[in-house]
Structures are given as C-alpha cells and as structure tokens.
DSSP file (Angstrom, degrees, kcal/mol; ACC not computed):
  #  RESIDUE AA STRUCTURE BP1 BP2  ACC     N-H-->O    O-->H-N    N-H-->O    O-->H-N    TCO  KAPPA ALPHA  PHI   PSI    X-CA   Y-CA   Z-CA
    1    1 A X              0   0    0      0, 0.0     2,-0.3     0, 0.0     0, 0.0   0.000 360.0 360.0 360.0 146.4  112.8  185.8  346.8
    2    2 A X        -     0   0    0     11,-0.1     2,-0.4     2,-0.0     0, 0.0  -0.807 360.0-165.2-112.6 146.0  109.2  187.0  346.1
    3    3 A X        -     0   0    0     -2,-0.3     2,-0.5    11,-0.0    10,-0.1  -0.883  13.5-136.4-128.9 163.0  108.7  191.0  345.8
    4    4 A X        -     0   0    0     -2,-0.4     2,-1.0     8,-0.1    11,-0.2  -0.988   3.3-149.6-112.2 111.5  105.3  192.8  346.0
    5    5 A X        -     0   0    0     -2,-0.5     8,-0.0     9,-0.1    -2,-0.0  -0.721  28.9-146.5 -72.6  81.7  104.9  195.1  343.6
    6    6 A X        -     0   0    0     -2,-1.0     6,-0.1     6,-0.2     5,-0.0  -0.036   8.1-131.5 -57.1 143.0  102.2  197.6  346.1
    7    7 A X        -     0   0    0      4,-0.1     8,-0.1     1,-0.1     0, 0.0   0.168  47.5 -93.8 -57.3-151.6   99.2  199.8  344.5
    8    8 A X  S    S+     0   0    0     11,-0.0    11,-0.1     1,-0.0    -2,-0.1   0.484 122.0  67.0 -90.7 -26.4   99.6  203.4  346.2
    9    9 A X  S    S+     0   0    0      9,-0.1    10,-3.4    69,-0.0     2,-0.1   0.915 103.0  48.9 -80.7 -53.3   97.0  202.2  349.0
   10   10 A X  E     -A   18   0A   0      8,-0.2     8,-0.2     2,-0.0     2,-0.2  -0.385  64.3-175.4-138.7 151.3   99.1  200.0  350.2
   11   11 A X  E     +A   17   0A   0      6,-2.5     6,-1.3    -2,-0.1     3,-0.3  -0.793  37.1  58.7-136.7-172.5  103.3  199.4  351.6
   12   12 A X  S >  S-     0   0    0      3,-0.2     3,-1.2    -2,-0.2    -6,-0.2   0.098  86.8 -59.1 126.7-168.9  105.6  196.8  352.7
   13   13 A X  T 3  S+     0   0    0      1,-0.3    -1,-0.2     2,-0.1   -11,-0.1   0.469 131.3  19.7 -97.9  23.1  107.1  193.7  351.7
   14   14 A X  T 3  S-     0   0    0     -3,-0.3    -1,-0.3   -11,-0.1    -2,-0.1  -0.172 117.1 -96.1-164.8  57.9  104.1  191.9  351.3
   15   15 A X  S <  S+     0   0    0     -3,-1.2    -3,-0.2   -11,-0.2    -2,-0.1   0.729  74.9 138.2  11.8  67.1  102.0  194.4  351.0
   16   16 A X        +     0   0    0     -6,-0.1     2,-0.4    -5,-0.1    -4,-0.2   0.584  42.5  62.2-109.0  -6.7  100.7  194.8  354.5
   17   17 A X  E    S-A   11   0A   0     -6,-1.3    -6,-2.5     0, 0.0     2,-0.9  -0.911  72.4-115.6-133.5 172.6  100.2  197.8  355.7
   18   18 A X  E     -A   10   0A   0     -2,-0.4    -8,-0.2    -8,-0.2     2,-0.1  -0.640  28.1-131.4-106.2 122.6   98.0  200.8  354.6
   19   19 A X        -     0   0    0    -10,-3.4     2,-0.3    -2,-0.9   -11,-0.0  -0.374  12.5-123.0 -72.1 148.4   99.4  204.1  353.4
   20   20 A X        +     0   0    0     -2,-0.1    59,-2.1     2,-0.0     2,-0.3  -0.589  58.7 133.9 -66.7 113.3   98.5  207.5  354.3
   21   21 A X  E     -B   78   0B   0     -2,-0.3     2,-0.9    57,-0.2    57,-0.2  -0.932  46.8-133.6-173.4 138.2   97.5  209.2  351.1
   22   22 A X  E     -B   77   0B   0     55,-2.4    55,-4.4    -2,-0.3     2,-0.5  -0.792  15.5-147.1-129.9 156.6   95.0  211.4  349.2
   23   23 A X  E     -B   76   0B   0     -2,-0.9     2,-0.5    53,-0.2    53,-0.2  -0.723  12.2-154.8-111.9 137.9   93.4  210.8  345.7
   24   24 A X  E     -B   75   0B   0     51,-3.5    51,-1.0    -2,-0.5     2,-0.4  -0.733  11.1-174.8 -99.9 121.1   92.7  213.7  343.7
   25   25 A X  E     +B   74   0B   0     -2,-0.5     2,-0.2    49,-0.2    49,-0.2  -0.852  30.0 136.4-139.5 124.3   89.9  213.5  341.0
   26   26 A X  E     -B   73   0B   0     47,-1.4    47,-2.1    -2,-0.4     2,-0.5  -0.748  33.0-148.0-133.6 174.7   89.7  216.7  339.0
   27   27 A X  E     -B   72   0B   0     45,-0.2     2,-0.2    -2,-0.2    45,-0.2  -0.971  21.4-119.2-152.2-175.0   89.4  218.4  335.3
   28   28 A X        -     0   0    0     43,-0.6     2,-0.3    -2,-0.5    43,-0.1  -0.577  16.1-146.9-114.2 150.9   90.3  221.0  333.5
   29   29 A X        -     0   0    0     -2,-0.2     2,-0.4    41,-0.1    38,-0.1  -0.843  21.3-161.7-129.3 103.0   87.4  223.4  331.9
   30   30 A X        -     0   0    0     -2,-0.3     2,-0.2    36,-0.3     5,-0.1  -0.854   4.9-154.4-107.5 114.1   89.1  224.5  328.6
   31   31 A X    >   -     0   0    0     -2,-0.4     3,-1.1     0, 0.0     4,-0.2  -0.428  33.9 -91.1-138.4 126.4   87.2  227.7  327.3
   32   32 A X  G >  S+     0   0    0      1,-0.3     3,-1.1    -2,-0.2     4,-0.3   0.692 121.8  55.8 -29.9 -54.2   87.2  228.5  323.3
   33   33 A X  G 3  S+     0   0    0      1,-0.2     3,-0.3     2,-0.1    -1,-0.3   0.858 116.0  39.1 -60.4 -33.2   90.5  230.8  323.1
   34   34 A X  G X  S+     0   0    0     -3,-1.1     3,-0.9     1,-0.1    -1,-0.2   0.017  80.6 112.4 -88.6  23.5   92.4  227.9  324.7
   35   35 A X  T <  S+     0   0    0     -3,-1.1    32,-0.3     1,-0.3     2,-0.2   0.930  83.6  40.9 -53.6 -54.6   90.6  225.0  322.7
   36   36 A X  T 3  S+     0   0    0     -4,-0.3     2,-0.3    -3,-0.3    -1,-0.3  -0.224 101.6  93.7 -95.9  42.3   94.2  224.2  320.6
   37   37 A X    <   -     0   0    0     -3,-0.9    26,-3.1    -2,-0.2     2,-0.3  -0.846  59.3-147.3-126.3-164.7   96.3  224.5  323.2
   38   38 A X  E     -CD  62 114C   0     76,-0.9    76,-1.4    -2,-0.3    24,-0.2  -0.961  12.4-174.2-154.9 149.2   98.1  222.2  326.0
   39   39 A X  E     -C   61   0C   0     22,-1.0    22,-1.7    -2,-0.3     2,-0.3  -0.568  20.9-136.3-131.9-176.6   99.2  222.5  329.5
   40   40 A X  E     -C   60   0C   0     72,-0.2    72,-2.1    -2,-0.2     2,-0.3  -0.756  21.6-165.8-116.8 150.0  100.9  220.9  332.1
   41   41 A X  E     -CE  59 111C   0     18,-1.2    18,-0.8    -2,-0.3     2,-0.5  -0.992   5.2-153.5-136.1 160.3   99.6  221.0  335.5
   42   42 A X  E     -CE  58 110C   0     68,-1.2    68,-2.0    -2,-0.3     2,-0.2  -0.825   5.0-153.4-152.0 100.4  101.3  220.2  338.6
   43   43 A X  E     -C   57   0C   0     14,-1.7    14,-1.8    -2,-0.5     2,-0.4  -0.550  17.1-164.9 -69.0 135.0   99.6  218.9  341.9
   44   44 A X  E     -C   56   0C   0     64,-0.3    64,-0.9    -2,-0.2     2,-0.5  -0.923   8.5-167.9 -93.9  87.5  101.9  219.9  345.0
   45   45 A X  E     + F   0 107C   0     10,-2.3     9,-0.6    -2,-0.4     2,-0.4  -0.786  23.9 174.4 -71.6 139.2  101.2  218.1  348.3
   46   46 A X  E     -CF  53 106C   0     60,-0.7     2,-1.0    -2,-0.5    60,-0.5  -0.950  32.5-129.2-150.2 131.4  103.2  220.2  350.7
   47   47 A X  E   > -CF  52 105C   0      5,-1.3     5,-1.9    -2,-0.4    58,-0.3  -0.648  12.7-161.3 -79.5 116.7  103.5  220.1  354.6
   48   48 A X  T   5S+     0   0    0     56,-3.6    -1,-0.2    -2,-1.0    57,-0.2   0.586  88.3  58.0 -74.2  -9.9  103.0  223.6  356.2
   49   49 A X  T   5S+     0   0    0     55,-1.1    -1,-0.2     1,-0.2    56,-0.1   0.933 112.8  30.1 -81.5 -37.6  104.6  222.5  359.1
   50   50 A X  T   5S-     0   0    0     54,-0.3    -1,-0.2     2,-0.2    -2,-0.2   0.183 101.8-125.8-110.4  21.3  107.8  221.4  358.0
   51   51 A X  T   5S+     0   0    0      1,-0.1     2,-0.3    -5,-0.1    -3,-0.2   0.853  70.0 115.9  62.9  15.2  107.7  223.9  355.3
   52   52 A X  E   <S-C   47   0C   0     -5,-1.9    -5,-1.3     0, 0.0     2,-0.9  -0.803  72.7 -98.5-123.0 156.9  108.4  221.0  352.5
   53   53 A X  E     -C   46   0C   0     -2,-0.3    -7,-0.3    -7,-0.2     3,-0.1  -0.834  25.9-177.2 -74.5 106.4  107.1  219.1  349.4
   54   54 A X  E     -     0   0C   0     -2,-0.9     2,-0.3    -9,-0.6    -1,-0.2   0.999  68.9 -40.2 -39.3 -86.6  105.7  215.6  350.6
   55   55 A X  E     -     0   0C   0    -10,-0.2   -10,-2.3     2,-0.1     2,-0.5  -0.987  51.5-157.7-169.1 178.7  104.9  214.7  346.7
   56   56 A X  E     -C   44   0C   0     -2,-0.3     2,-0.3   -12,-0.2   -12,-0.2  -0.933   3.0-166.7-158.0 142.5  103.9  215.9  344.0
   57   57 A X  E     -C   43   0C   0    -14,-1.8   -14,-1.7    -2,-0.5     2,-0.1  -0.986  12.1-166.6-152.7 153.4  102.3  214.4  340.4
   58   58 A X  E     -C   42   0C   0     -2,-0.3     2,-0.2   -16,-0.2   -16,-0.2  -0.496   6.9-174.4-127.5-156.0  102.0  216.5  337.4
   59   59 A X  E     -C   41   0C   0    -18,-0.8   -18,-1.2    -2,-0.1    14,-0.0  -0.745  25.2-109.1 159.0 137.9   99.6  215.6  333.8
   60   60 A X  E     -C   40   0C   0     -2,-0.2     2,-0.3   -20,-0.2   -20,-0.2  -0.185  20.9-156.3 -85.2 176.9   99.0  217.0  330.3
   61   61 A X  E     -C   39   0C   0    -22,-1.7   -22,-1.0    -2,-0.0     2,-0.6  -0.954   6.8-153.7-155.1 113.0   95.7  218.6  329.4
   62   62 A X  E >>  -C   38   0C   0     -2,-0.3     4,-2.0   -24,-0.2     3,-0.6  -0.938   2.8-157.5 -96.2 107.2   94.9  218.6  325.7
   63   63 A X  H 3> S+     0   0    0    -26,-3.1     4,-2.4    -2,-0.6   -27,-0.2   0.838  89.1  46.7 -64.8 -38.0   92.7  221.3  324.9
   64   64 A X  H 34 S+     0   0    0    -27,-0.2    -1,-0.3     2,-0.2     4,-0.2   0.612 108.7  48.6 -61.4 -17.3   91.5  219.6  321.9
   65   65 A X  H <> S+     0   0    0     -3,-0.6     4,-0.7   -30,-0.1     3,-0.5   0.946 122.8  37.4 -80.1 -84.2   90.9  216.5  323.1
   66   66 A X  H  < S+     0   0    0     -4,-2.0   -36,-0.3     1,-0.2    -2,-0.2   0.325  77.0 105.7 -98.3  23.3   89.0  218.1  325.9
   67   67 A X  T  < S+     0   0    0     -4,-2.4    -1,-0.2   -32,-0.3   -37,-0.2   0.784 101.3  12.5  -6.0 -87.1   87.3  220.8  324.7
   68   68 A X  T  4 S+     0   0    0     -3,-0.5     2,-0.5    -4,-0.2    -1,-0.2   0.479 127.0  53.4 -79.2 -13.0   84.0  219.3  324.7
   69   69 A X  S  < S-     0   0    0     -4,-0.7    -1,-0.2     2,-0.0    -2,-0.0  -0.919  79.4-147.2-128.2 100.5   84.5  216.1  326.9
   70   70 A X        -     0   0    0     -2,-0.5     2,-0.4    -3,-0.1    -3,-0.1  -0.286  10.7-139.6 -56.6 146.2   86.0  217.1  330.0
   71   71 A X        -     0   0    0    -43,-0.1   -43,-0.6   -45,-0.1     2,-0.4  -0.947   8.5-138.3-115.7 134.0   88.6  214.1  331.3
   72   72 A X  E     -B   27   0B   0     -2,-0.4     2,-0.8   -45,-0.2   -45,-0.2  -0.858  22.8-149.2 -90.0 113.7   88.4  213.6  335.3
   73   73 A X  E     -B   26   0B   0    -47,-2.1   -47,-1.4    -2,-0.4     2,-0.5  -0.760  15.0-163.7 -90.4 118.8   92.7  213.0  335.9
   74   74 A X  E     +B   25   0B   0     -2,-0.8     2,-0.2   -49,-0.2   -49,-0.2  -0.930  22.7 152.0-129.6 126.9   92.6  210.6  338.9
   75   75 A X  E     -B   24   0B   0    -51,-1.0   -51,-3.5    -2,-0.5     2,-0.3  -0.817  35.5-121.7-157.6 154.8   96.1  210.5  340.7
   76   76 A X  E     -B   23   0B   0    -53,-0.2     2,-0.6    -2,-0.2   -53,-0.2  -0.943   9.2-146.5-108.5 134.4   97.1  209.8  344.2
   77   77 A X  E     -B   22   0B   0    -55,-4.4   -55,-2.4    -2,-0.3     2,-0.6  -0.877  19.9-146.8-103.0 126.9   99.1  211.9  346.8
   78   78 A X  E     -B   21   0B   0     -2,-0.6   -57,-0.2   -57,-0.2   -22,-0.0  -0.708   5.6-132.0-112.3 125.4  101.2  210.1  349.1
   79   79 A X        -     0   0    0    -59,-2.1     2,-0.5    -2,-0.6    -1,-0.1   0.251  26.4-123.3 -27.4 165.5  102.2  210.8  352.8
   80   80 A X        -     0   0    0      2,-0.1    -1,-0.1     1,-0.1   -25,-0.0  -0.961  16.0-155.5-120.7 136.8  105.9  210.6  353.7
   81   81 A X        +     0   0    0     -2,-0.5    -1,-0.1     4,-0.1    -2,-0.1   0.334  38.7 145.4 -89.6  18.9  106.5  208.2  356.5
   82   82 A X    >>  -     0   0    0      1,-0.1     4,-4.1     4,-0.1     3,-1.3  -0.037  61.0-113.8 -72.3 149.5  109.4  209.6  357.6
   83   83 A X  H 3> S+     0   0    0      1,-0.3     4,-1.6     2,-0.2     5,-0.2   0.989 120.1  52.6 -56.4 -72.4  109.6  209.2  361.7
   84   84 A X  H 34 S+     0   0    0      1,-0.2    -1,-0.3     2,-0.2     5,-0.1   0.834 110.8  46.7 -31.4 -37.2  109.4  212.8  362.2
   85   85 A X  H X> S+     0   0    0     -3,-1.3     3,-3.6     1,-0.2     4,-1.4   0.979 112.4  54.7 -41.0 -66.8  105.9  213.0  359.9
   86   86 A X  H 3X S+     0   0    0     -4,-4.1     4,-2.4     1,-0.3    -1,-0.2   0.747 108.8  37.0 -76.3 -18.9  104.6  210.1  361.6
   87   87 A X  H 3< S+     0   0    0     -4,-1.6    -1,-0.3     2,-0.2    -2,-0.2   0.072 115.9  59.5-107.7  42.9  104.7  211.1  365.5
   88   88 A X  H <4 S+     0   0    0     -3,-3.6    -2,-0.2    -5,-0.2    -3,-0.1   0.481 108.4  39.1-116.3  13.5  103.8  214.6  364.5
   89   89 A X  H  X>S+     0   0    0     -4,-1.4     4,-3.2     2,-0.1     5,-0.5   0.824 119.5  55.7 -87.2 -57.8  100.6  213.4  363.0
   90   90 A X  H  X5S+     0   0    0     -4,-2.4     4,-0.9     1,-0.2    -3,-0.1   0.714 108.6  46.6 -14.9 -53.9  100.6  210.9  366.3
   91   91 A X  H  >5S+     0   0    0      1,-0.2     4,-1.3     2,-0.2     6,-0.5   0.700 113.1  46.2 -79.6 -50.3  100.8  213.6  368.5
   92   92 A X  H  >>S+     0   0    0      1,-0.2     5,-1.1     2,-0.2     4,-0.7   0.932 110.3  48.8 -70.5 -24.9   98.4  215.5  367.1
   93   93 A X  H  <5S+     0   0    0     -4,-3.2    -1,-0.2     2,-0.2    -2,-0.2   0.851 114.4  46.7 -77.1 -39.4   95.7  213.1  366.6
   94   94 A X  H  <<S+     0   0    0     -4,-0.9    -1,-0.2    -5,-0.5    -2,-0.2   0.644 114.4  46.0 -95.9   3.9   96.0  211.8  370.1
   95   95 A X  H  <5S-     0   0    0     -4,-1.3    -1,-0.3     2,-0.1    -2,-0.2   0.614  98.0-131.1 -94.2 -25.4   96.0  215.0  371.7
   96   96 A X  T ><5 +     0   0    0     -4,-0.7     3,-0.6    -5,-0.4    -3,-0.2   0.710  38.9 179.4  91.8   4.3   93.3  216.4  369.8
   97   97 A X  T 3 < -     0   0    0     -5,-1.1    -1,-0.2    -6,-0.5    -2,-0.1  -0.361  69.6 -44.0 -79.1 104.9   95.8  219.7  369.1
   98   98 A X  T 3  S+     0   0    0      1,-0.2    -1,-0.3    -3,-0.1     4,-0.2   0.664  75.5 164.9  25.4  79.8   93.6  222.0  366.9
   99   99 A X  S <  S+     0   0    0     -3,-0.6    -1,-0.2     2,-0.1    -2,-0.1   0.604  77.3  44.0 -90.1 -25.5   92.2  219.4  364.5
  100  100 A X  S    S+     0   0    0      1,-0.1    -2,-0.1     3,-0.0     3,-0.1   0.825 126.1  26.9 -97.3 -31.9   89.4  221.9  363.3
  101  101 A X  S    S+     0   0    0      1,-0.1     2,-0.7     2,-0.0    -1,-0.1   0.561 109.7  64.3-113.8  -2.4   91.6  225.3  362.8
  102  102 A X        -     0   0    0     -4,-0.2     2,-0.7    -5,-0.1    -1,-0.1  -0.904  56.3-177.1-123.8 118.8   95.4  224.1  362.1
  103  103 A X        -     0   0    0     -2,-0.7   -55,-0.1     1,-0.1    -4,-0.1  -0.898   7.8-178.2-101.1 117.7   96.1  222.1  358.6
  104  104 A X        +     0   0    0     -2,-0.7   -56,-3.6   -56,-0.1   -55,-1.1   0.501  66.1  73.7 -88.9  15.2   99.5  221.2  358.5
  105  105 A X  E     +F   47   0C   0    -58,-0.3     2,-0.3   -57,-0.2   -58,-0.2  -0.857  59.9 176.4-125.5 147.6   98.9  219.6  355.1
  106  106 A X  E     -F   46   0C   0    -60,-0.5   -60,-0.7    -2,-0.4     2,-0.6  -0.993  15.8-153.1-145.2 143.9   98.3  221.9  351.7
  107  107 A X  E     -F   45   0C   0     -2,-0.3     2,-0.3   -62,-0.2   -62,-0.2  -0.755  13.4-162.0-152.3 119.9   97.8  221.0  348.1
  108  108 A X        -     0   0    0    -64,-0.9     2,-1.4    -2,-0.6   -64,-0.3  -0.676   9.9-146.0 -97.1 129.2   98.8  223.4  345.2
  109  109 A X        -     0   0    0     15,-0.5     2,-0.6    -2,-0.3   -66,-0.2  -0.544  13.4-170.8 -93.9 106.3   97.9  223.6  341.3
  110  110 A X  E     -E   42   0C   0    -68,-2.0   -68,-1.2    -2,-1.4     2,-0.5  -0.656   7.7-154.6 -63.3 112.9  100.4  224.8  339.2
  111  111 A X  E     -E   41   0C   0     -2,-0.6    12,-1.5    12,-0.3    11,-1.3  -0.845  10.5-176.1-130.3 146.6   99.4  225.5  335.5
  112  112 A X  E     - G   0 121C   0    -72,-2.1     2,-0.4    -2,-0.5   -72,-0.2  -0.665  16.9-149.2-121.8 150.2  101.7  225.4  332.6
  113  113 A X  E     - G   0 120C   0      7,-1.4     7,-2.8    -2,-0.2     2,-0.4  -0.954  22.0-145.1-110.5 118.7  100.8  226.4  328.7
  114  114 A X  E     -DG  38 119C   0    -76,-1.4   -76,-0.9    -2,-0.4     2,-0.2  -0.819  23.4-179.8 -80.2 118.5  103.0  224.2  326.6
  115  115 A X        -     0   0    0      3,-2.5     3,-0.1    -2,-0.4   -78,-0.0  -0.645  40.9-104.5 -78.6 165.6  104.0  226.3  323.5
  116  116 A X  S    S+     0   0    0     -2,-0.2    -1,-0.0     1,-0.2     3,-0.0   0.998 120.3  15.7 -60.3 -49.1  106.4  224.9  320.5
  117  117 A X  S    S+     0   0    0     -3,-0.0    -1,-0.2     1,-0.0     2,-0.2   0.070 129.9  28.9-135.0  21.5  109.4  227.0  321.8
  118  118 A X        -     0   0    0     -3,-0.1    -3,-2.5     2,-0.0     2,-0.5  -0.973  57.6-129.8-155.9 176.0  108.3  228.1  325.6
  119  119 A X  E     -G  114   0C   0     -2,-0.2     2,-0.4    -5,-0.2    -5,-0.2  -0.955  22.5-165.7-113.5 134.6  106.4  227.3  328.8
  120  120 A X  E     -G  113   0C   0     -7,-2.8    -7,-1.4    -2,-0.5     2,-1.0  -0.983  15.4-136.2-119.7 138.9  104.3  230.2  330.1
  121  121 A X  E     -G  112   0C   0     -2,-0.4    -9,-0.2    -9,-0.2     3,-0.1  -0.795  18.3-177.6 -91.9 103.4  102.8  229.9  334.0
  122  122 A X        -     0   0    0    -11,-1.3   -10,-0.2    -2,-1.0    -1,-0.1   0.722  55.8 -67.6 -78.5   1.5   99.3  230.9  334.0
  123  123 A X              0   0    0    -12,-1.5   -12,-0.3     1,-0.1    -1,-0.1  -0.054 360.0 360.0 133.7 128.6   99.1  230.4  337.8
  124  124 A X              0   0    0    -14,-0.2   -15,-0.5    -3,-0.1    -1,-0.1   0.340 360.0 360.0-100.4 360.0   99.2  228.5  341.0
C-alpha cells in the first residue's frame, strides 16, 4: 500500500486536493535589555464564529542569536475541514454575506520569557 506523506498545501491519499491555510512569515525585534534572553511565542489561529482554536504553532526566539540578525519564522496555519467549517465558509462565499466587514477568522501572538526556573507572559 503506498501512503503520501502531504506538504501543508496539500491533503488526501494521494495528495490531491488543496488545503485551506495561511503561512505566517514574521520576526522578533529583540531590543538591548532582552539581548540574553529567550521566549516562546505562540501563533493562535482561532474561529470567531465557532468561538474555537482551528490550530495553533508555537517557536523559540533566541535573543542572542537574534539580536543583530533578525530570523523571519515561516510556519503555516491550517484550516479545519470539519463539515461544519466548510459549508459555513460555502455559504458565505457564495452568498457574498459581509465579506468586507465580518472575519470569522482571527490570529493571536502569545509571548513567553523562558527563565531557568519560570515562564513569564509578556502579552498577547
């Protein structure tokens, strides 16, 4: 039996159809008092309609490291295809239903300072 191991772009068992998904490319700007330290940060996709997390990728951030040479973290967020998702994205698309004023779709940064012996949240 033959399996497809899919990118993120992409789903099925032979990797044939194309996923609903957005790709995030960001950096950190790490500032002289925070040079030696390291965080966590933690992308949320979350549907404001159904009130939930969709999915969610997190990544360290070495303040030394990128101090002076910022690193771009490039990560994908992926739709759910769950039936309900997909005919209320249907519905909306082909109806036209406030495309310009309603986003049912949200994406939050959570940021962590990793200490030896705690985590402090500096803020969403």
């Amino acid at each position: 039996r033959k399996v497809c191991f899919c990118p993120p772009a992409y789903y099925g068992n032979n990797c044939q159809f194309y996923n609903d998904r957005l790709t995030v490319v960001t950096h950190v700007n790490v500032t002289e008092p925070m040079r030696r330290s390291m965080f966590r940060i933690i992308a949320i996709l979350r549907s404001d309609f159904f009130g939930i997390t969709i999915h969610h990728h997190q990544f360290l951030v070495n303040g030394t490291f990128e101090w002076n040479n910022p690193i771009k973290h490039h990560f994908t967020l992926l739709h759910s295809r769950l039936p309900a998702f997909l005919k209320f994205r249907q519905n909306r698309y082909l109806t036209r239903t406030d495309l310009l004023h309603s986003h049912p779709y949200s994406i939050m940064f959570n940021l962590f300072l990793l200490n030896t012996n705690e985590t402090i949240e500096l803020g969403r």
